[in-house]
Kinemage of the C-alpha trace (Angstrom):
@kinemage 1
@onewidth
@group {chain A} dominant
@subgroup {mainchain}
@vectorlist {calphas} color= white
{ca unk a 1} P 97.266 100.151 95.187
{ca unk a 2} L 101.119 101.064 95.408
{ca unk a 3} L 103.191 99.305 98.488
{ca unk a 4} L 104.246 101.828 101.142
{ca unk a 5} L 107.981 102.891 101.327
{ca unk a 6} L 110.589 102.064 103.487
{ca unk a 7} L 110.953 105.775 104.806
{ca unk a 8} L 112.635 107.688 107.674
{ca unk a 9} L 109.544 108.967 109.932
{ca unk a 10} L 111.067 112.737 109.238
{ca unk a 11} L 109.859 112.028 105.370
{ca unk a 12} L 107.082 110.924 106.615
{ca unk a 13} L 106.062 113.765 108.537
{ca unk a 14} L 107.208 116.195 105.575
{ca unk a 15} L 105.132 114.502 103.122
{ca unk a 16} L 102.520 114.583 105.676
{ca unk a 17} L 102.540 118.438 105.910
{ca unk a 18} L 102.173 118.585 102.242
{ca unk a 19} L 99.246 117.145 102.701
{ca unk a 20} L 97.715 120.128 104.686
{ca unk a 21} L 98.785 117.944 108.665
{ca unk a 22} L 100.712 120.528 110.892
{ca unk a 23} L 103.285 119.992 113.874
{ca unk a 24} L 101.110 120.133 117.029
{ca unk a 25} L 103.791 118.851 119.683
{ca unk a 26} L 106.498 116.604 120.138
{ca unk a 27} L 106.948 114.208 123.283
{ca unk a 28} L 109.638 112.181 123.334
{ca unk a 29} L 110.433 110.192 120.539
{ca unk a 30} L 106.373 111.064 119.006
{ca unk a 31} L 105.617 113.960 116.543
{ca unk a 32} L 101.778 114.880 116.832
{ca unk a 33} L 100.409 115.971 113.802
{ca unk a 34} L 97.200 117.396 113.062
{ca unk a 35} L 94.778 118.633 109.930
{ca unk a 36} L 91.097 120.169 110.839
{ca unk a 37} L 89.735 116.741 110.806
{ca unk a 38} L 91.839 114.110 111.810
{ca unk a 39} L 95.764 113.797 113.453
{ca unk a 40} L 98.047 111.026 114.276
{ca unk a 41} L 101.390 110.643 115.665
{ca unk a 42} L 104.547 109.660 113.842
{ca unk a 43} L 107.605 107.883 115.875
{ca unk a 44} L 110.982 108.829 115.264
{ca unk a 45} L 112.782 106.402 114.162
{ca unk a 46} L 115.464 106.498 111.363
{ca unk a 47} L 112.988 103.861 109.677
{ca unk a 48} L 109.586 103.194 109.727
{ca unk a 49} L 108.162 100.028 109.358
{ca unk a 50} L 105.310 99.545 107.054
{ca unk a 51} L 102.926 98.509 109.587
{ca unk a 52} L 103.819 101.435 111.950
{ca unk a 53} L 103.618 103.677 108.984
{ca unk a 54} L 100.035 102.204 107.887
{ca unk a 55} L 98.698 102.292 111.273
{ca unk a 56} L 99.489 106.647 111.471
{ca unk a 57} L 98.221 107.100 107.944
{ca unk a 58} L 94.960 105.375 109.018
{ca unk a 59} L 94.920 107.449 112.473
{ca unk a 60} L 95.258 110.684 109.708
{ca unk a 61} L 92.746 109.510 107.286
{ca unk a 62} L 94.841 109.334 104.529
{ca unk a 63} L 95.148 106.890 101.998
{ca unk a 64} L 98.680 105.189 100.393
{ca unk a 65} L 97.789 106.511 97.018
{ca unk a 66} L 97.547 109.834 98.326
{ca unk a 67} L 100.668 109.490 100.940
{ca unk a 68} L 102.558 108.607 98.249
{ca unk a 69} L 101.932 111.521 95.453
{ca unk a 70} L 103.273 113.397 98.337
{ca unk a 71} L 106.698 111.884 98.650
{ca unk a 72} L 107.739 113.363 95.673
């Protein structure tokens, strides 16, 4: 299983609208994404840490092999 990346959360949310998730709102510092089954939110910051970054892509139902194909 590959280690997650030390990425901004705006790669984060492109890589997860590669992955089919779509922009529902934004409040505050929070993106809300969604796909048909499952959505999570995604704070701004300029870097997420792992654990923050674990936590969303277990709120999308997502896994880190799959979050990661999409980061490049």
């Amino acid at each position: 299983m590959p280690k997650l990346p030390r990425i901004s959360a705006a790669e984060a949310v492109r890589a997860l609208q590669r992955l089919g998730f779509v922009v529902l709102r934004q409040k505050g510092s929070h993106v809300i994404l969604r796909r048909a089954d499952a959505g999570c939110a995604v704070p701004l910051h300029r870097e997420l840490k792992v654990g923050t970054l674990a936590a969303a892509l277990r709120q999308a139902k997502v896994s880190v092999e799959e979050f990661v194909a999409a980061l490049r």
